[in-house]
N, C-alpha and C positions, 0 to 999 in steps of 0.2 A: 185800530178797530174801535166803534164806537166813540165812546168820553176815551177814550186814550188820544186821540189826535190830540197834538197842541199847536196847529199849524191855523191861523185867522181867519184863510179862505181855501178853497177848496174848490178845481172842478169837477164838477157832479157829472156821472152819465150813469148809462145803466139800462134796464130796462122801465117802463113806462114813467118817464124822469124827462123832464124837460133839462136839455142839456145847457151850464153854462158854469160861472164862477159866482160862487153862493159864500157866505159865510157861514159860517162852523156849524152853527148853532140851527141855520136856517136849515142844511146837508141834513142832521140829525132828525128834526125832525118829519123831513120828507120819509125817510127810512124808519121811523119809528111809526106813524101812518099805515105805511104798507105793511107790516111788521119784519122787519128784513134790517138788514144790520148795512153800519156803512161801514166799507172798507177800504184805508188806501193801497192804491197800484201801484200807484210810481210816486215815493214819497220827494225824489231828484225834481222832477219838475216843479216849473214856476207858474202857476201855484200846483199844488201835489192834487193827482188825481185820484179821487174815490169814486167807488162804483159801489150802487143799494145791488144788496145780494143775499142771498142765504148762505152765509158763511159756513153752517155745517151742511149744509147741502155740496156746497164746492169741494170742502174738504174730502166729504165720501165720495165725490167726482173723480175728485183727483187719486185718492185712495184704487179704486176702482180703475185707474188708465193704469197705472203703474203697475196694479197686479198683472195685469191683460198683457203688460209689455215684459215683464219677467217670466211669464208663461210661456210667452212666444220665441224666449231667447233661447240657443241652443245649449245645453250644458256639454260639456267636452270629458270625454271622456277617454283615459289613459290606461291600455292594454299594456302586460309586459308578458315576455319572453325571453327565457334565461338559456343559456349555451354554456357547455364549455368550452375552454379553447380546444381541445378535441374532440368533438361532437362529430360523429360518424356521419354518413352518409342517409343512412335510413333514418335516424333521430329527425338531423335538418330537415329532410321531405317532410316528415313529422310536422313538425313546430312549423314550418314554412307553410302545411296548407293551414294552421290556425290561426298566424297571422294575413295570412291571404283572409280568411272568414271574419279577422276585427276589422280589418281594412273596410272589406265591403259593406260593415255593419256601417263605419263609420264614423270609427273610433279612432283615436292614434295608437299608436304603436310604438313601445319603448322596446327594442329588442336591446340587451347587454350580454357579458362575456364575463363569466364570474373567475377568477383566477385563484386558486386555492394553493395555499403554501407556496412552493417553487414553480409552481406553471408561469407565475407571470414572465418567465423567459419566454412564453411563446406569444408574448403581443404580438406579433406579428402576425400568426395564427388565428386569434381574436377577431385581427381588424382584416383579414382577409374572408373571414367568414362571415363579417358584417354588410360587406360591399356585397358580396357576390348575393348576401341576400334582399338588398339593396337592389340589385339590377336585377334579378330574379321578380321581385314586384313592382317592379318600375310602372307599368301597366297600372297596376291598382292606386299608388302612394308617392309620391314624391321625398324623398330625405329632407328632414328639415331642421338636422343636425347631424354632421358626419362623426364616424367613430369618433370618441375621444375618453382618453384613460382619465377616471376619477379613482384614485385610492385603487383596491382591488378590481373594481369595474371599467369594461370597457362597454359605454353609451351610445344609443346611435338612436337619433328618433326619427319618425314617418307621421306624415300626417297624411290623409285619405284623399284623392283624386277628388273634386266636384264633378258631378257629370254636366255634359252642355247639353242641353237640351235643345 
């Protein structure tokens, strides 16, 4: 930017700038003129291209896209739902219409199977109660990690159906 270039010549564009390949010193003061800074683009090219610009104007430009574009990004957000390997019949209806309500919020969904002292003989129990919940909302979520035993947990994630419009 500016007395930092150490490149000889220079093509110049920009706005109200007659475009071509100027020397250093000539680039300089075209943009000193308008009061505007010169900046190189592409210091690779031969010869490197600057452009007369308001540098801190570009800068809060660009400051400004970026925010615009992280505001508009979705943030993802991660529901859970704890069972035990024998969770009744009423409990699951339970928990199942609250994961039915993250789903449709639009959330994922972490349901697991917490196994305390000697229940982990009932994985099986676990990962049966994971499926079935599984196919119980297939409609809302798609699996998008089938059961699997970590340590004393058994994990299963869901992530939320897009609608088509």
């Amino acid at each position: 930017m500016n007395d930092k270039i150490k490149a000889p010549k220079l093509r110049l564009v920009g706005d109200n700038v007659e475009m071509g390949v100027y020397p250093t010193k000539e680039c300089l003061k075209v943009a000193e003129e308008q009061g505007l800074d010169l900046v190189v683009i592409s210091p690779k090219a031969d010869p490197p291209v600057a452009k007369v610009m308001d540098y801190k104007k570009f800068l809060y430009e660009q400051k400004k896209r970026e925010k615009a574009i992280k505001a508009n990004a979705q943030k993802v957000v991660i529901k859970e739902i704890r069972f035990g390997p024998n969770t009744d019949d009423h409990d699951y209806e339970f928990k199942k219409k609250n994961a039915e309500k993250f789903l449709k919020d639009g959330a994922k969904l972490k349901a697991f199977v917490f196994f305390k002292g000697r229940s982990i003989v009932f994985k099986d129990q676990g990962q049966i109660l994971l499926l079935r919940l599984a196919q119980d909302l297939e409609h809302l979520g798609k699996v998008e990690q089938m059961p699997k035993l970590e340590g004393k947990r058994m994990i299963m994630l869901m992530s939320p159906i897009k609608d088509k419009k």
